[in-house]
C-alpha positions in Angstrom: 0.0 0.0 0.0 1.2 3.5 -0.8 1.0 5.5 1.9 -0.4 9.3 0.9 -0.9 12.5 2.9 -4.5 12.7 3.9 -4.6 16.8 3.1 -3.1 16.9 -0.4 -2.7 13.4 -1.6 0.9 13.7 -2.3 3.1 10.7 -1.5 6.5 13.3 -1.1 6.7 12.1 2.0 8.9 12.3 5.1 9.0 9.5 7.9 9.9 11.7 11.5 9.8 8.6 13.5 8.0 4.9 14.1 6.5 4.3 17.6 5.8 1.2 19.1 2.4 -0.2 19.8 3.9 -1.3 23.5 5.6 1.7 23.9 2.1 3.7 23.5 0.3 1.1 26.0 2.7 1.6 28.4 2.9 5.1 28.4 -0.5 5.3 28.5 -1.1 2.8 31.7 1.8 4.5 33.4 0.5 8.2 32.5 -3.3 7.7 32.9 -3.6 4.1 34.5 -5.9 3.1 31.6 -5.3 0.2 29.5 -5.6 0.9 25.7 -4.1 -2.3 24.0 -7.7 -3.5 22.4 -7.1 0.1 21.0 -4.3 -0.9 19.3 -5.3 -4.6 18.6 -3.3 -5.7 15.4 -1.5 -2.6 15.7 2.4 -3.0 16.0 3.7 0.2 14.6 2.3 4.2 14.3 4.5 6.1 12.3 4.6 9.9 12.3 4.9 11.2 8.6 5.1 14.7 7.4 4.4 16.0 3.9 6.5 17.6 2.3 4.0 19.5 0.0 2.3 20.9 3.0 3.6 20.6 5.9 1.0 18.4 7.6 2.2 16.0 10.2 0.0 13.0 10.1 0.0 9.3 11.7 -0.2 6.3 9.7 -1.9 4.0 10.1 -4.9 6.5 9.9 -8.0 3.8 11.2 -6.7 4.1 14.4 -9.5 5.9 16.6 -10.7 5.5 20.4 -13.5 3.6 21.2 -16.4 5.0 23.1 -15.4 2.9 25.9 -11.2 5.0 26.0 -13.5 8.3 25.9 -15.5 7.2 29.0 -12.5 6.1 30.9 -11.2 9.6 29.6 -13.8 11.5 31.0 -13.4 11.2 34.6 -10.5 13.6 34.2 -11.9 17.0 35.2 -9.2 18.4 32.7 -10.2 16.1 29.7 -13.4 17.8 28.6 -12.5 21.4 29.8 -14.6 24.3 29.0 -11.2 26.3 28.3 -7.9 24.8 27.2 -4.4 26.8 26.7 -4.1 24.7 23.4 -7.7 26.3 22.5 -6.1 29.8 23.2 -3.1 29.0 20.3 -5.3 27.6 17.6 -7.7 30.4 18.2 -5.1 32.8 17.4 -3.1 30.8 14.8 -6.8 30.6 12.6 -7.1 34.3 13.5 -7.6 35.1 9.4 -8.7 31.7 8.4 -12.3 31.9 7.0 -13.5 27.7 7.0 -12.3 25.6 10.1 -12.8 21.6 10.3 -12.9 20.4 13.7 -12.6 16.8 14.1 -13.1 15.4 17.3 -14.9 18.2 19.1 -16.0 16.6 22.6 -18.6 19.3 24.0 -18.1 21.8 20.7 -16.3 24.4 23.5 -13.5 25.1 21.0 -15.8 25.5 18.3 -18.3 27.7 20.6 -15.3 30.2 21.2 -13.6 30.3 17.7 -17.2 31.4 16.5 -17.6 34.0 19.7 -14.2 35.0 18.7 -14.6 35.8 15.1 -18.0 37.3 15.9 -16.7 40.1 18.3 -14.0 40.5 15.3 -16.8 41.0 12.8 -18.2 43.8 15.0 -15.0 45.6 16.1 -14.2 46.0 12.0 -17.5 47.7 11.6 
């Protein structure tokens, strides 16, 4: 299989570096004390690609997902589904002239809630 960048189709790829299914489990068990190996089932390597059309940084293999079970086990973290997150703060500003935003994976929408407050007060301070 050839392996393509999911944005722009190219295969001018770059590999940044392979990770190990084990390592991932582990880090995970010893970081959160969850264990995600039926997450991984099948699953011996990720590898971290970038494209060197765009930019993008991507993970291959790309059917890799968390189950609604991981999000549960997720969720008793008062941190994990967090009204505000520092990481919202940069991306707000970094698509501070960006007109079309795809948000994939949005929890609650409360990135998406203050992007759209954002560009609204933006709309009215330019009038």
């Amino acid at each position: 299989m050839t392996i393509k960048s999911p944005l722009a189709e190219s295969k001018d790829l770059s590999l940044i570096r392979n990770i190990s299914a084990d390592q991932i489990i582990l880090g995970w068990h010893k970081t959160f004390q969850i264990d995600i190996s039926t997450e991984l089932s099948g699953v011996d390597e990720i590898h971290l690609y970038r494209c060197n059309k765009t930019g993008l940084k991507f993970f291959y293999p790309y059917n890799i997902s968390g189950s609604g079970d991981l999000y549960r086990k997720l969720s008793v973290f008062d941190w994990y589904y967090m009204e505000r997150k520092w990481e919202h703060d940069v991306a707000i500003n970094d698509l501070e002239d960006c007109h079309t935003v795809l948000e994939v994976g949005c929890g609650k929408g409360d990135f998406v809630k203050r992007l759209c407050k954002r560009k609204t007060r933006r709309r009215k301070e330019l009038k």
